[in-house]
C-alpha positions as CSV (number, residue, x, y, z in Angstrom):
1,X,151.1,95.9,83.7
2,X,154.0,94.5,85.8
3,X,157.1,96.8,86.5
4,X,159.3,93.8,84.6
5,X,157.2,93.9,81.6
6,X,157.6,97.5,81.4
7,X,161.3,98.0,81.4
8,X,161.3,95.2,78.7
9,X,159.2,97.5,76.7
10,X,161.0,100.8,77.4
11,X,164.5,98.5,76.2
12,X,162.6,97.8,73.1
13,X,161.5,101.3,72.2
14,X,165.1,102.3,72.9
15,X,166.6,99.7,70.6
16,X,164.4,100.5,67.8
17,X,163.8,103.9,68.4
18,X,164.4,104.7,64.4
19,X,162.2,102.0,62.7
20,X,158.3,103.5,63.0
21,X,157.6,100.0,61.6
22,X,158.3,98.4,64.5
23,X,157.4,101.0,67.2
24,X,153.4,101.0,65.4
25,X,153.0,97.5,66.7
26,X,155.2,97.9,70.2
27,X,153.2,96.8,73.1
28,X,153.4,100.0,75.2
29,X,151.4,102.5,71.6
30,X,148.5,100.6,72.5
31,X,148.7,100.4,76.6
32,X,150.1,103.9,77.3
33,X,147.0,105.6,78.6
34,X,146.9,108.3,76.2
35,X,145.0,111.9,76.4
36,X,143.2,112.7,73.1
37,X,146.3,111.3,70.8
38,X,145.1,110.6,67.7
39,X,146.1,106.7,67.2
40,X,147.8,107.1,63.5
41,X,151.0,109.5,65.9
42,X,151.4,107.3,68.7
43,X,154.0,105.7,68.2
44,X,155.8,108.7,67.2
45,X,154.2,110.1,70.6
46,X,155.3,107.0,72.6
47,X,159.0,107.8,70.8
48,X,159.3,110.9,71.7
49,X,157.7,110.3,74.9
50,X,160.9,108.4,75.7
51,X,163.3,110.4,74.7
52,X,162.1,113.5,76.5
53,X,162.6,111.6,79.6
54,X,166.2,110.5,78.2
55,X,167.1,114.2,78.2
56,X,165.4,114.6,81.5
57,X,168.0,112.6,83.3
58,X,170.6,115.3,81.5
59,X,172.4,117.0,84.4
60,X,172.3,121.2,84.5
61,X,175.6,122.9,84.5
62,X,175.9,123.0,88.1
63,X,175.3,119.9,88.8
64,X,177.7,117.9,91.2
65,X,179.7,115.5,89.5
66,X,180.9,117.4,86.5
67,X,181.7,115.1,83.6
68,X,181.2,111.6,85.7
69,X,177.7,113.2,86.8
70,X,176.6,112.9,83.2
71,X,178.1,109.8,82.1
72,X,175.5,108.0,82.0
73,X,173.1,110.4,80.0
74,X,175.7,110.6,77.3
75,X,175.5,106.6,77.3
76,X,171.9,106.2,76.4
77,X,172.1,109.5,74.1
78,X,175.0,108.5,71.9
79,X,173.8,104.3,72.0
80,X,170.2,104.8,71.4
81,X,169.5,108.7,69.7
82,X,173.1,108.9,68.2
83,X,172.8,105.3,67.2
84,X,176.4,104.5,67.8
85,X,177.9,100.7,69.0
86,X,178.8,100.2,72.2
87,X,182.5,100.7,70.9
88,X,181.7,103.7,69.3
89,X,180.2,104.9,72.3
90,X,183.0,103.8,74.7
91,X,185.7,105.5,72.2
92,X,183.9,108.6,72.2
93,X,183.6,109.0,75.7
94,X,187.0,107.1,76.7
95,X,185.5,105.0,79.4
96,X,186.6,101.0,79.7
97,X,183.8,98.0,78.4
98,X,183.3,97.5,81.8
99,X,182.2,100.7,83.0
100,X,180.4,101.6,79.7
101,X,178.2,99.0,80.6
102,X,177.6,100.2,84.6
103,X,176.5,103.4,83.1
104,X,174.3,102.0,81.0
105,X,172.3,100.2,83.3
106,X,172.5,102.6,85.7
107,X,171.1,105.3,83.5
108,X,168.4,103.0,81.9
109,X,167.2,101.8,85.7
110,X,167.1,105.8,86.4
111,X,165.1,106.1,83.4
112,X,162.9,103.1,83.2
113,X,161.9,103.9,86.7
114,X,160.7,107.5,85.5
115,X,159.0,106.8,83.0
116,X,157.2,104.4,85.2
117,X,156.3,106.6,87.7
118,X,154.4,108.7,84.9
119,X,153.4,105.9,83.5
120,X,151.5,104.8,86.9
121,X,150.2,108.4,87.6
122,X,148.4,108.9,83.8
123,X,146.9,105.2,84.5
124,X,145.4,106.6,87.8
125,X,144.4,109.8,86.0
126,X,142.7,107.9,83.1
127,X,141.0,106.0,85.5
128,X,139.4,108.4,87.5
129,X,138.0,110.4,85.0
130,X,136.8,107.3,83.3
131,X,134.8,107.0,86.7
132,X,133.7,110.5,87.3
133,X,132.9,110.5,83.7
134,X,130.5,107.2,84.2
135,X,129.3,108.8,87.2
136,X,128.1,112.0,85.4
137,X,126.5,110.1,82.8
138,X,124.9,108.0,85.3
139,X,123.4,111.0,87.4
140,X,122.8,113.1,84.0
141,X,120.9,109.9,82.3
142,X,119.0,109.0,85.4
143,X,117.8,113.2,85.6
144,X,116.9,113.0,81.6
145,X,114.7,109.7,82.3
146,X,113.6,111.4,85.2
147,X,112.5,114.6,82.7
148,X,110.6,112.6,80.3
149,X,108.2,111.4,83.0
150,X,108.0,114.4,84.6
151,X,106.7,115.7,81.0
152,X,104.6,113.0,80.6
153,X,102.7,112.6,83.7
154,X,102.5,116.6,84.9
155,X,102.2,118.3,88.1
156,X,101.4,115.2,89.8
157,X,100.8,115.2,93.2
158,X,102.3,111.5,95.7
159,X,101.0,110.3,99.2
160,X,104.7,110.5,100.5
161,X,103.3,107.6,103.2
162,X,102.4,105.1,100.6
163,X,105.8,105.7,98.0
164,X,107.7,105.5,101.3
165,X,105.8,102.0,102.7
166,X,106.0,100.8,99.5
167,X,109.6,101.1,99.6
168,X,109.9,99.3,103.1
169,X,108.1,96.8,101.4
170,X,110.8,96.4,98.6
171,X,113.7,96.9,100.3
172,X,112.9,94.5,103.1
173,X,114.3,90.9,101.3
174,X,117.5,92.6,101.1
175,X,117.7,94.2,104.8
176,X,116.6,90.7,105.9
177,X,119.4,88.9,103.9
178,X,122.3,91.5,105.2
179,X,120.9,90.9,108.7
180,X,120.0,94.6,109.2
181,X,116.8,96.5,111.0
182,X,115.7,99.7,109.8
183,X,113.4,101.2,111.7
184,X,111.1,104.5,110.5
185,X,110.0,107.6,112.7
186,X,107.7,109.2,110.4
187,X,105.3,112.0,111.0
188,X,101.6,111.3,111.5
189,X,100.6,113.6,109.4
190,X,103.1,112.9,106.2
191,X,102.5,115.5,103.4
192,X,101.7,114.8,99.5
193,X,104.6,115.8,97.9
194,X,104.7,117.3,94.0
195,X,107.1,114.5,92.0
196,X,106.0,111.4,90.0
197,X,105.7,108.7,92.4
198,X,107.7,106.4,90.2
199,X,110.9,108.8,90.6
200,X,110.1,109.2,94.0
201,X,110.0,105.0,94.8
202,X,112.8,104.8,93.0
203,X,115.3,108.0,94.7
204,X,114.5,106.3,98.0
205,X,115.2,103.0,96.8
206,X,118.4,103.9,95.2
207,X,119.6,105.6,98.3
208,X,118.5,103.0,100.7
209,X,120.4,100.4,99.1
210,X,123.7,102.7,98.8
211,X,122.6,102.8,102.9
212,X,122.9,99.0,103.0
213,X,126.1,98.8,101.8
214,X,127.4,101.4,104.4
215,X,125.5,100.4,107.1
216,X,127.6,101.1,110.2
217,X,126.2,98.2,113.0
218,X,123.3,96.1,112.5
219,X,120.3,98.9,111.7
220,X,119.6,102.1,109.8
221,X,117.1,104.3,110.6
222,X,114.7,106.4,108.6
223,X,113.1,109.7,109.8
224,X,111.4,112.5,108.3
225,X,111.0,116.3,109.0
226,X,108.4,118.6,107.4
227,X,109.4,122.4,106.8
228,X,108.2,124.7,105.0
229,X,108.3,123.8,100.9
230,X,110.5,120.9,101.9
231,X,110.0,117.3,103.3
232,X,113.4,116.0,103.8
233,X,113.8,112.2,104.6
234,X,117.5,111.0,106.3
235,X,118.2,107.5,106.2
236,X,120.5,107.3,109.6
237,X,123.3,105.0,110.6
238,X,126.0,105.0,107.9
239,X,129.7,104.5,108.6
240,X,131.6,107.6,108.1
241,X,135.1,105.1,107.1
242,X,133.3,103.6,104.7
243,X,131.8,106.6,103.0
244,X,135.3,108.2,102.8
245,X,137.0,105.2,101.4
246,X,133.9,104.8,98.5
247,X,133.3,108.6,98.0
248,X,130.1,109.8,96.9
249,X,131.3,109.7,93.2
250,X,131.1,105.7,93.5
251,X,128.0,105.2,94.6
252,X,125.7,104.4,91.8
253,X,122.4,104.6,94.1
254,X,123.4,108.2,95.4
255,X,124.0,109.7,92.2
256,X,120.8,107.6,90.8
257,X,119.0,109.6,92.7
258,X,120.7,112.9,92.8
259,X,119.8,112.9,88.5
260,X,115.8,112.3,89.5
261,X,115.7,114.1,92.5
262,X,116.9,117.3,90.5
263,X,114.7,117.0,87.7
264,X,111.7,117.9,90.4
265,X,114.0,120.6,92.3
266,X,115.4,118.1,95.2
267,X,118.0,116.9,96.3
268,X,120.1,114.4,97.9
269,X,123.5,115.5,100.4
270,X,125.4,113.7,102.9
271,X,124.8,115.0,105.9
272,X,125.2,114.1,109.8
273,X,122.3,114.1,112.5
274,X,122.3,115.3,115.6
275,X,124.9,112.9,117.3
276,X,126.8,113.3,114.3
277,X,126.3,110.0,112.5
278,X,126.2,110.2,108.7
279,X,123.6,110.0,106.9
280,X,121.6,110.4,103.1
281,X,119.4,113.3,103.5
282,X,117.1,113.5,100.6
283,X,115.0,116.9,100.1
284,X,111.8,116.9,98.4
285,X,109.4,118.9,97.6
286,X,106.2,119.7,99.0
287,X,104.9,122.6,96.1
288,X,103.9,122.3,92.5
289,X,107.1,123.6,90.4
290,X,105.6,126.3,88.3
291,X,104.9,125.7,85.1
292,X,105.9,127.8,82.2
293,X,104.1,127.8,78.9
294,X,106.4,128.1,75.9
295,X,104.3,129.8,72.6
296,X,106.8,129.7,69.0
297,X,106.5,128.1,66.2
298,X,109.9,127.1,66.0
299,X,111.0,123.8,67.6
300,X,115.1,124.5,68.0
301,X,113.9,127.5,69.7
302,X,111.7,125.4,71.9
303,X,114.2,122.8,72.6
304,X,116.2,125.8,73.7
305,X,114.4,127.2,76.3
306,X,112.7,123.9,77.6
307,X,116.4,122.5,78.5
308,X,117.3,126.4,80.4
309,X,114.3,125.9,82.2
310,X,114.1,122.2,83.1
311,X,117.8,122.7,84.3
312,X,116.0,125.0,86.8
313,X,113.1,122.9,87.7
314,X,110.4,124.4,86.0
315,X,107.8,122.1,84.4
316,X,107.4,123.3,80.7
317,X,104.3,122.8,78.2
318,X,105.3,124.4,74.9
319,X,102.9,124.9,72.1
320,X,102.5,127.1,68.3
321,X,100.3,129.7,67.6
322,X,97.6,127.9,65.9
323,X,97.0,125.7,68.9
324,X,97.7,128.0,71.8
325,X,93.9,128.8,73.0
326,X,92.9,125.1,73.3
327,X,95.9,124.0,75.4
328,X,94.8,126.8,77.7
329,X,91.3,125.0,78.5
330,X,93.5,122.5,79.4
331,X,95.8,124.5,82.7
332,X,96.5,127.8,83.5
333,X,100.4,128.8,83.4
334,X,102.6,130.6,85.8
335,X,104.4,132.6,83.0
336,X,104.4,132.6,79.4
337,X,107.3,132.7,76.3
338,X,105.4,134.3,73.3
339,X,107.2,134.8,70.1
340,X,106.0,137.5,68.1
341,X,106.7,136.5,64.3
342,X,104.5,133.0,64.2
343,X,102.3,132.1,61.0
344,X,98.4,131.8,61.1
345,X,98.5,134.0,64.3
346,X,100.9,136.8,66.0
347,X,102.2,137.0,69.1
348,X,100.6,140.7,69.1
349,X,96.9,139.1,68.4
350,X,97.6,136.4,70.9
351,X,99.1,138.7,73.9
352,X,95.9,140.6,74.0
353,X,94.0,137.4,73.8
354,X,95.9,136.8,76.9
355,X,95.1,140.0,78.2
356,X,91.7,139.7,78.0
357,X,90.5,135.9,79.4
358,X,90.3,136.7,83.4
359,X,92.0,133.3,84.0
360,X,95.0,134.4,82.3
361,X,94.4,138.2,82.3
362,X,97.3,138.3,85.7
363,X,99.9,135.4,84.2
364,X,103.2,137.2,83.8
365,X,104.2,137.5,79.6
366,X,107.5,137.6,78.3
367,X,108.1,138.6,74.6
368,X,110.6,136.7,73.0
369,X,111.4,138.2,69.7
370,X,113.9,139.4,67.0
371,X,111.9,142.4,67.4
372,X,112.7,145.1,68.9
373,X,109.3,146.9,69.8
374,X,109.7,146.8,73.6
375,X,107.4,149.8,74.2
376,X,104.4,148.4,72.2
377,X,104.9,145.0,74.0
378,X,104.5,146.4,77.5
379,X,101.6,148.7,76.0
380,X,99.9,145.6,75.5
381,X,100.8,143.9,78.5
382,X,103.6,142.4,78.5
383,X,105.6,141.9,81.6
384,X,109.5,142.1,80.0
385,X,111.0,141.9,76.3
386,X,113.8,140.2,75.6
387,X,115.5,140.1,72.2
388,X,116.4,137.1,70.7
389,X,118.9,135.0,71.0
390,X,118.5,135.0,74.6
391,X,120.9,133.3,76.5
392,X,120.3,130.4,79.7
393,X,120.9,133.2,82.7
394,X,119.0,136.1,81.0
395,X,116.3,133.6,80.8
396,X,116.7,132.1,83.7
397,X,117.0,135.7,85.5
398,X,114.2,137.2,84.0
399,X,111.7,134.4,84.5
400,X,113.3,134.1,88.2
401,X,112.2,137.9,88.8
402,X,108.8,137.8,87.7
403,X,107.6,134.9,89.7
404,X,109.2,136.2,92.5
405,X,111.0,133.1,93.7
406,X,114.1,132.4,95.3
407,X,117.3,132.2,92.2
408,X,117.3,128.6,91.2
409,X,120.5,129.0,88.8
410,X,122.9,126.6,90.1
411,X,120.9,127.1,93.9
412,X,119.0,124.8,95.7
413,X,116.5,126.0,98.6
414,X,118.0,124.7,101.3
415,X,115.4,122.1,103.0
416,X,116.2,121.1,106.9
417,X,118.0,118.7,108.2
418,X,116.6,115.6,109.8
């Protein structure tokens, strides 16, 4: 909206100030960029929005000028809240036509202009949290399609070499058509790596075209470092100005593939290499994420723990009692959730069931119950009782503990820099 248009508006809302009528239909109820204001009171909002900032231009007591300081204030007030004529108005205050209407314009440019200025700064608000907010959903829906595979296809286990040459493959028309080279230094001896090679294509894709975009000369370069549970690929040769003016937040290929990096445990940073040239470091990992078996009968309860756990990058199979033994022939878990109260079969029956079959005789069991029979459950075997409702960092603690891994609440390991 042009700076014009808007003082015609704020003359309008002044000059019919008392007729809700008019002010439902005034230009400015439905372009003011308002926060959660229900649309039946805005133009009630949007009057009283103005006359706040009418009585903001009221002088204080000390204020230099004395009577002449606050002329103009008592112009606007008595014209436009009062609702008095411009005679009226210049009787009342005994000033001539002529300077009645100098103060009027000079208090209605002083209050046009701040209501612009907040009118300007709620837009930009608005607008940024209209972008963070589609960047969250972009990064949160990419991680929930990232999820479902993940539950559909398992611990599955990717040549990193072929998902990466692949890529090269794809991304190649477009490096050709921007005029750019990327060249690879790549291990020999690449590792597997434990994420659905779908995801994985499609994170390095994401990122690489983000690369494109920010390319700093005439070639990018990709390079990868194995340590320890981490492979960690750095695409090289991005221009620190125009990462700074775009911000991470804007790029739609980095937080692509920040939301299905971190449904395996990865991750993607900006990070520099060793001459200090910026660069999209994405960490991957090498090992299985360990995979929790979830035994209860009842599904919000499943739901439950299945997002607190995905959240942390387990892998979770879930199951009820009466088909808990032959999804065991099927894997062996890293830890088990057993509800106690389940029909057909108890948790009781099926923890020393657990106890007893040597391939899951050592698998760590957690009782999750209403119950509260803690010494019994470690009698039997369990490993920890918790008593329902459990909450996301109890769980996430607890489970944390007894697989003895590093805390993965709100951490990531932290993979080495290319």
């Amino acid at each position: 909206m042009h700076r014009d248009t808007f003082d015609l508006l704020i003359r309008d809302v002044l000059q019919n100030s008392h007729s809700p009528t008019h002010l439902q239909l005034q230009r400015l109820v439905s372009a003011w960029p308002w926060h959660d204001q229900p649309a039946d009171t805005r133009a009630q909002a949007l009057r009283e929005l103005v006359v706040d900032a009418l009585e903001a231009l009221q002088p204080g007591d000390s204020a230099p000028g004395g009577r002449t300081g606050r002329l103009g204030y008592d112009v606007l007030r008595l014209r436009y809240i009062e609702c008095l004529t411009p005679e009226e108005v210049e009787a009342t205050l005994g000033i001539s036509h002529t300077s009645y209407y100098r103060w009027h314009r000079e208090a209605l440019d002083a209050l046009v202009s701040l209501l612009w200025e907040r009118y300007r700064r709620e837009v930009a608000t608005a607008q940024s949290e209209s972008a963070e907010a589609a960047t969250v959903s972009s990064s949160s829906l990419a991680r929930q399609e990232a999820l479902r595979v993940a539950r559909e296809s398992g611990g599955q286990v990717t040549p990193l070499r072929e998902v990466v040459e692949d890529v090269l493959a794809t991304i190649d028309p477009l490096l050709r058509q921007r005029g750019l080279a990327l060249s690879c230094d790549l291990p020999a001896d690449l590792p597997t790596v434990h994420i659905d090679p779908v995801v994985l294509r499609q994170s390095i894709v994401s990122a690489l075209v983000d690369a494109v975009n920010l390319a700093e000369s005439g070639s990018l370069r990709l390079s990868a470092v194995v340590s320890g549970e981490w492979v960690t690929l750095a695409i090289v040769g991005l221009d620190a100005g125009k990462a700074r003016a775009l911000g991470l937040d804007r790029l739609t290929g980095f937080t692509a593939s920040q939301g299905l990096l971190t449904a395996y445990g990865g991750q993607i940073t900006l990070g520099r290499d060793v001459a200090g040239t910026p660069s999209f470091c994405l960490a991957i990992p090498r090992t299985k994420a360990k995979m929790i078996l979830i035994i209860d009968d009842d599904a919000d309860t499943v739901g439950l723990y299945r997002r607190y756990l995905q959240a942390a990058a387990y892998t979770v199979r879930s199951t009820d009692s009466a088909h808990t033994w032959a999804l065991l022939e099927e894997f062996t878990p890293d830890l088990v959730l057993l509800d106690i109260l389940m029909p057909r079969e108890d948790g009781w029956n099926i923890l020393q069931g657990l106890r007893d079959n040597p391939r899951t005789a050592n698998v760590p069991v957690v009782i999750c119950s209403v119950l509260d029979q803690a010494d019994l459950a470690r009698a039997l075997g369990a490993a920890e009782v918790l008593q329902k409702p459990i909450g996301q960092s109890e769980l996430l603690r607890t489970v944390t503990r007894l697989l003895g891994e590093t805390a993965r609440q709100g951490k990531r390991l932290s993979p080495a820099r290319a």
